[in-house]
C-alpha positions, 0 to 999 in steps of 0.5 A: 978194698980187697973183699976177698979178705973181708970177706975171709974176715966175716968167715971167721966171725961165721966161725965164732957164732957157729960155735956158740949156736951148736953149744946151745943144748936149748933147741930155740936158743940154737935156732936163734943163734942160727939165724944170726949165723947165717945172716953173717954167712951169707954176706960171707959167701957173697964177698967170697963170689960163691952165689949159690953158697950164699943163697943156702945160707939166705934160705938158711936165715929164713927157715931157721927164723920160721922153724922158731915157730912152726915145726910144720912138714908142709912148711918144711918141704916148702923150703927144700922146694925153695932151696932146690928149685931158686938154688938151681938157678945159681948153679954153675958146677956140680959142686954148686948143688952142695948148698942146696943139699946142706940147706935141705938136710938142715931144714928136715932137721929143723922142722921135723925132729928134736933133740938128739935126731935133730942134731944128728941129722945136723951133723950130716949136713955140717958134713955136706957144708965142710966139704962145700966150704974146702972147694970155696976156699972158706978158711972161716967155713972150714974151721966152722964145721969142723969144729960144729962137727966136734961139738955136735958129737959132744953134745949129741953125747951129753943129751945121750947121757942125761937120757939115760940118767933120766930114765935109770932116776926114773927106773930105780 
């Protein structure tokens, strides 16, 4: 079996419930999706041999899973810890810390802001993972963030609108 190309398989499903989790303009209907997401990432990245990429999207899975519950900072930098200090453990280049950059950026996100921050701050780490993603080779990956990008700038921009909507409704 050529996992390799179960593997590219599993990207292009990473692809398709990527776009369904940042189309979400609910923020715990977006975390759930998330999870889901980074479970099927992770087994991806594996299959792809890429560990540390593989390890972002398992820390990923969980603190996407517990910012559902907790918007705790204490919990949150105990996940860049995490992903920092376990994640060096699988890095053999220089381009093996984009993962842990991607995950940390994720997890501010994630647990300290909201809304239109949270998805901003978002958009920066999709930007980390596209680029990640071109030097593992993840056709899936690539498509994903690419697209994740687009949509988060589009829905960054209707929450922006309905924003203003709101206050002009209020204001006259």
């Amino acid at each position: 079996m050529d996992y390799s190309v179960v593997g590219q398989g599993l990207g292009l499903l990473s692809f398709a419930l990527g776009i369904l989790s940042f189309k979400q303009r609910n923020d715990r209907r977006l975390k759930i999706m998330m999870v889901i997401f980074n479970l099927n990432h992770m087994v991806h990245f594996i299959l792809l041999g890429s560990m540390s990429s593989a390890f972002g999207s398992f820390v990923s899975t969980l603190r996407t899973g517990t910012s559902i519950y907790t918007s705790s900072r204490y919990v949150a930098f105990g996940f860049i810890i995490l992903a920092v200090g376990l994640g060096s453990l699988t890095i053999n280049s220089l381009w093996d810390c984009l993962p842990m950059i991607g995950v940390s950026i994720g997890t501010y996100a994630l647990f300290i802001l909201r809304g239109i921050s949270m998805r901003i701050c978002l958009l920066f780490g999709s930007i980390v993972w596209l680029i990640n993603n071109i030097i593992v080779g993840s056709i899936g990956g690539i498509m994903l963030e690419a697209t994740v990008i687009i949509f988060n700038l589009r829905t960054i921009y209707c929450l922006s609108c309905s924003r203003k909507e709101a206050a002009a409704t209020t204001s006259g």
